[in-house]
N, C-alpha and C positions, 0 to 999 in steps of 0.2 A: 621252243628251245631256250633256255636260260644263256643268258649274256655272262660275260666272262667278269662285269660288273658286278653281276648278281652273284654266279658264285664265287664272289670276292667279298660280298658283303655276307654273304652264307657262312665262310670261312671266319670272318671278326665276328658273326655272332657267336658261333660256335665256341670261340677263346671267351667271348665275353661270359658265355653260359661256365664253363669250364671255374674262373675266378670265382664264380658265387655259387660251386658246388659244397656240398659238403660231406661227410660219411663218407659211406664208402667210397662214394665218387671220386671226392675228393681226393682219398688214396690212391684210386687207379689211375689219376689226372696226374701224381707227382711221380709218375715214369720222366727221364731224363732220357730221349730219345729222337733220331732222326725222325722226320716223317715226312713221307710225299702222298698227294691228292692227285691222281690224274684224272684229268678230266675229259673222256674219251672222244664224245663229242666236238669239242675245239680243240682238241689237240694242242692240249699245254696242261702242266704240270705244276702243282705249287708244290713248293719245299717248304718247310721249315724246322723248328724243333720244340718238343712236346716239353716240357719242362716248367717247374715249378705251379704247375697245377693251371697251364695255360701252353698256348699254342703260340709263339715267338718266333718271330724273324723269316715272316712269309715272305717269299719271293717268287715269282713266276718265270717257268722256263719253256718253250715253245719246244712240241713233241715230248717224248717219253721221258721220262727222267733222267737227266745226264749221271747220276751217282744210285745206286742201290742204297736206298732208305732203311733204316729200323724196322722201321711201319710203312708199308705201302699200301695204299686203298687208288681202288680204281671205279671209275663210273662215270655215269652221263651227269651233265653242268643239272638238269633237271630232279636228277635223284639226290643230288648234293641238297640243292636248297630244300625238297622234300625233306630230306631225315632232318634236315636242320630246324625245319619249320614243326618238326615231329606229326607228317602228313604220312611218312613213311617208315614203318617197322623194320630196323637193321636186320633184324634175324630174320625174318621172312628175306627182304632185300638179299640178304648176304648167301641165304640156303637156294633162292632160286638164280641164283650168279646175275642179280644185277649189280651188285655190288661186289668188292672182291677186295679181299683183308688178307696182305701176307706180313707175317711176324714170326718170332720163337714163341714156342709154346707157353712159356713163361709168362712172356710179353699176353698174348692172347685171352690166358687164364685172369688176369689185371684188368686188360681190357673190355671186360665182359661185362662189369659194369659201369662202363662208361654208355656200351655203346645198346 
């Protein structure tokens, strides 16, 4: 089971990948938006907000989200650092509910190549 260290360093790579995207990527990375990561497993929540092409202002919160996010992704501390690692295909993840993505459709259609 992944430490809450680890999917904290999951989460900074992830912003750091974000920064050195480019293309499309990079388009869908400059959504300006809430976002929470729950982390089922350990039962704690990062916040923060997606914006200018990176992931800003993490904060962790113990249990489920105190506020309804933009973008809410839910999963185990283990699949985190997977997709992060890229050991793990989101769209597989996402289609057999290990992972789980709620947004506006909008949001969604952006997102698609990020994730």
């Amino acid at each position: 089971m992944a430490t809450l260290d680890q999917c904290r360093a999951a989460l900074d790579r992830l912003a750091q990948n974000m920064t050195t995207a480019d293309g499309n990527m990079r388009s869908a990375a400059a959504l300006d938006r809430s976002l929470s990561c729950r982390i089922t497993d350990l039962d704690v929540t990062f916040l923060g907000r997606l914006a200018d092409g990176t992931i800003r202002d993490v904060t962790q919160a113990p249990g489920p989200p105190p506020s309804r996010a933009e973008i809410r992704l839910a999963m185990s501390g283990d699949d985190l650092v997977a997709l992060v690692d890229g050991r793990l295909n989101f769209a597989r993840a996402w289609g057999s509910g290990r992972v789980r993505l709620e947004a506006s459709l909008r949001d969604l259609l952006r997102l698609r190549t990020l994730l």
